[in-house]
Phi, psi and omega in degrees: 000120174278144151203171187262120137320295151308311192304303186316309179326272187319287179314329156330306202288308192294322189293303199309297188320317168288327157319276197292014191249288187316326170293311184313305184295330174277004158252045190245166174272132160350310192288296177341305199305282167325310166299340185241092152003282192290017174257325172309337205283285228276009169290260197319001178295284187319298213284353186292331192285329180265022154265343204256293197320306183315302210295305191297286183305333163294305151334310188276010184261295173325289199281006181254000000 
């Protein structure tokens, strides 16, 4: 099985980057949470991007 070793690389990395961004926001209080708009946004940012990053490095695995 072939795969580019960078590409994988980079997707590792964002999926970390994102990883390690989400535990911060989940130690804030419900209330903390809720009032500031762009910590909902960068919730749903984050968790999107290591779900796509996951989703992606599997696939791209899957066809080789």
């Amino acid at each position: 099985m072939k795969y580019d070793a960078i590409k994988v690389g980079k997707l590792l990395t964002a999926f970390k980057q994102a990883q390690n961004r989400l535990p911060n926001l989940a130690r804030l209080s419900e209330a903390e949470f809720l009032a500031e708009p762009d910590k909902i946004g960068s919730a749903k940012y984050q968790f999107i991007v290591a779900i796509e990053d996951r989703r992606a490095a599997f696939f791209r695995f899957k066809r080789e």
